[in-house]
C-alpha positions as CSV (number, residue, x, y, z in Angstrom):
1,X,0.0,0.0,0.0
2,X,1.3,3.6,-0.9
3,X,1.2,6.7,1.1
4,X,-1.5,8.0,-1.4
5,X,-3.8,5.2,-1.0
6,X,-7.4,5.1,1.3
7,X,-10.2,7.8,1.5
8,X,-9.8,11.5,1.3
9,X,-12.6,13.7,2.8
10,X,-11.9,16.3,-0.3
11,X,-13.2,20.1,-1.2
12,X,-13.0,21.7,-4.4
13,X,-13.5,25.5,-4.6
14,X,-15.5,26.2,-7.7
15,X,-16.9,29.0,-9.7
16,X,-20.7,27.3,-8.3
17,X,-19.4,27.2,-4.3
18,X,-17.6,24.7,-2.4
19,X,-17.5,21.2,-3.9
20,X,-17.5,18.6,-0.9
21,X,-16.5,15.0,-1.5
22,X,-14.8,11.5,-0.7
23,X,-11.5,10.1,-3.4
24,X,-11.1,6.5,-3.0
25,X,-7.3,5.6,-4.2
26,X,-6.3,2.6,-5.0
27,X,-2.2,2.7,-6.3
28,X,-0.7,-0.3,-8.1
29,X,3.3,1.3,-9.2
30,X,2.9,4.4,-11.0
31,X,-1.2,4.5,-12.0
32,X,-4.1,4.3,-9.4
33,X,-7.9,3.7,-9.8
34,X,-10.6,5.0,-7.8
35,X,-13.7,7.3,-8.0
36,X,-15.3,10.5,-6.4
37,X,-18.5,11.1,-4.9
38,X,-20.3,14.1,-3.4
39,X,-23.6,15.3,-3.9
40,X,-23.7,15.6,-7.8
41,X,-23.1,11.6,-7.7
42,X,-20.0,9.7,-8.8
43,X,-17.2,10.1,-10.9
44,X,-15.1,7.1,-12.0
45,X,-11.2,8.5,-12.6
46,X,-9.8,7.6,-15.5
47,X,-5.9,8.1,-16.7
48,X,-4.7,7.9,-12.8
49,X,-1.1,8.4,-12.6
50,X,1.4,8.3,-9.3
51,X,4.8,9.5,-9.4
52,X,6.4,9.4,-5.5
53,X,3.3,11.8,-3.3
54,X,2.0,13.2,-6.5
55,X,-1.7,12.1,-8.1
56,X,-3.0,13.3,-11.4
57,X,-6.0,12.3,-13.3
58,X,-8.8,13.1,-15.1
59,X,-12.2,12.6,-14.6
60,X,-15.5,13.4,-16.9
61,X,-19.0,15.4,-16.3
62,X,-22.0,15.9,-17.8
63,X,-23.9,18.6,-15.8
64,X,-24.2,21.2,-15.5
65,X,-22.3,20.7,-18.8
66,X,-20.2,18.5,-20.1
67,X,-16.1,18.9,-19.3
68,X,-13.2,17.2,-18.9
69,X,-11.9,17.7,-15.3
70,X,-7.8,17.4,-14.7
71,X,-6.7,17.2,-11.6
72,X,-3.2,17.5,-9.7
73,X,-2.9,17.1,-6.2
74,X,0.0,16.2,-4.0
75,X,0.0,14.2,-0.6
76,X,1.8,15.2,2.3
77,X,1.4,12.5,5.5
78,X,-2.7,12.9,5.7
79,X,-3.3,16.1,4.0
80,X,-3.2,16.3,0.5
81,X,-3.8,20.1,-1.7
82,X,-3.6,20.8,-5.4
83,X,-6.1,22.0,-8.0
84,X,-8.8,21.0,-10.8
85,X,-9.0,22.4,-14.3
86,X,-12.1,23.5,-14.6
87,X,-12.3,23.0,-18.9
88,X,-12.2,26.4,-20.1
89,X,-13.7,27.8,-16.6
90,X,-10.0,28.2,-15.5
91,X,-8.4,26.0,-12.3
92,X,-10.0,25.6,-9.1
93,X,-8.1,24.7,-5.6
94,X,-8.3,21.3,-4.2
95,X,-7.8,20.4,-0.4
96,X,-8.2,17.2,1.2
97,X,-7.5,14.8,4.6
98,X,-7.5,11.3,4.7
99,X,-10.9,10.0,6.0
């Protein structure tokens, strides 16, 4: 098991407010799998990549309109920050603690 992996109580600050959520990680060498949930349902992640405490990946949504989300976050012991591009919205901070 890798530093990254478990549950992450996460929050996303987006144009629409504060995005509250749980990642599930689940690392196998340098990619992961997983999902998201919060209250617009879940997203599966897809192109999950590890290299030492840092995550990236990309995840899709369809409402309120359909985007590609790419995220970057880094893990440091249980705390782990980065940010989400938004498609052409711009990026958006991510925080997050391990559940």
């Amino acid at each position: 098991m890798s530093d990254v992996d478990g549950t992450w109580n996460t929050v996303v600050n987006t144009p629409m407010g504060e995005q509250r959520g749980q990642l599930t990680v689940s690392s196998d060498g340098d990619s992961f799998t997983g999902a998201m949930s919060g209250d617009r349902g879940t997203l599966e992640i897809t192109d999950g990549a590890v290299d030492g405490n840092k995550l990236t990946w990309t995840a899709q949504i369809s409402e309120p309109m359909s985007m590609k989300l790419s995220f970057s976050v880094e893990v440091n012991g249980d705390e782990m920050s980065g940010n989400v591009q938004l498609g052409m919205f711009g990026n958006a901070p991510l925080t997050g603690t391990r559940a």
